[in-house]
LUMMARFI-772990 format. One line per 5 residues: number of its first residue (from 1); their letters; for each residue x, y, z of N, C-alpha, C. Coordinates in steps of 0.001 Angstrom, whole numbers, plus 500000, padded with zeros to 6 digits. Layout:
// residues N
NUM	A	X,Y,Z,X,Y,Z,X,Y,Z; ...
END
This chain:
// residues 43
1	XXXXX	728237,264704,711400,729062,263607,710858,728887,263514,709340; 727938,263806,708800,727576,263829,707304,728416,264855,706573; 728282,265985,707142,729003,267166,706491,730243,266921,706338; 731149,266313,707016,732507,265901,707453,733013,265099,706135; 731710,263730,706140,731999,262479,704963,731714,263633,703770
6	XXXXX	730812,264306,703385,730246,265204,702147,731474,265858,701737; 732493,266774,702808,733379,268005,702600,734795,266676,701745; 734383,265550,702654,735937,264615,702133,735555,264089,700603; 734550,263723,700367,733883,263301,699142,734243,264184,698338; 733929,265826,698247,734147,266541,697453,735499,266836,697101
11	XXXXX	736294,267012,698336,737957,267184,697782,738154,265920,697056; 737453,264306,697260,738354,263757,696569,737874,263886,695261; 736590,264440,694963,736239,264657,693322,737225,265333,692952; 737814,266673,693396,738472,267482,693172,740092,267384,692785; 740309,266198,693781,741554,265657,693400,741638,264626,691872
16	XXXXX	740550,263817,692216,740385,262628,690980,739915,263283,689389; 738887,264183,689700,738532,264213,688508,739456,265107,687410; 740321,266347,687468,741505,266334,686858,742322,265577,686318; 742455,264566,686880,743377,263144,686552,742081,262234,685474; 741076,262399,685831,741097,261282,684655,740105,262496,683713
21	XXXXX	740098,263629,683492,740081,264821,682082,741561,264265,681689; 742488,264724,682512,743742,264271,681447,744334,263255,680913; 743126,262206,681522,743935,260695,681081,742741,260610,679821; 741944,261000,679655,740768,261310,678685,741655,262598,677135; 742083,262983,678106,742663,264357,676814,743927,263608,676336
26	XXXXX	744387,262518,677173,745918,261996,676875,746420,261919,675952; 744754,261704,674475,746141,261379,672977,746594,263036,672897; 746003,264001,673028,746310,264996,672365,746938,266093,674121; 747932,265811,674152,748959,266074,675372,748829,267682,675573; 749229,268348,674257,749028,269904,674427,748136,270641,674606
31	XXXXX	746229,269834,674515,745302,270775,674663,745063,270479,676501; 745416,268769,676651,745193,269157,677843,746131,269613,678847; 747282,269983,678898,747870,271253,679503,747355,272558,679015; 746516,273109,678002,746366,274292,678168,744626,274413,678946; 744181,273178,679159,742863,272615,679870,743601,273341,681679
36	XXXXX	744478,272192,681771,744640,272263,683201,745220,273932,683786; 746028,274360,682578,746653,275563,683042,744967,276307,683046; 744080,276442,682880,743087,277564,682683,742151,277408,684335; 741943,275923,684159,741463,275248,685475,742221,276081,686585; 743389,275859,686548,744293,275945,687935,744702,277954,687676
41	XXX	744430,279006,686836,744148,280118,686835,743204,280324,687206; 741735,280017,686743,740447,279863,687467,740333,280055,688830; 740635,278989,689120,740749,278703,690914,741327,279583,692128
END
C-alpha cells in the first residue's frame, strides 16, 4: 500500500513541479521554453 501512495506522490511531483519552474522563469518567457523543450528531449 505504501509503494502505490510513493509511485502517486512522485508522478504528482512530476506533473507540478514543471509548472511552477515556469511560473518561476515567467518574467523571462523565452528561456523558460528553451528549459522545458530540453526537459521534455531528456526524457
Amino acid at each position: 500500500m505504501k509503494q502505490s501512495y510513493f509511485i502517486a506522490f512522485m508522478l504528482l511531483l512530476f506533473i507540478v513541479l514543471p509548472r511552477l519552474t515556469h511560473s518561476l522563469v515567467n518574467p523571462d518567457p523565452s528561456l523558460g521554453n528553451e528549459l522545458s523543450i530540453e526537459l521534455i528531449q531528456e526524457s
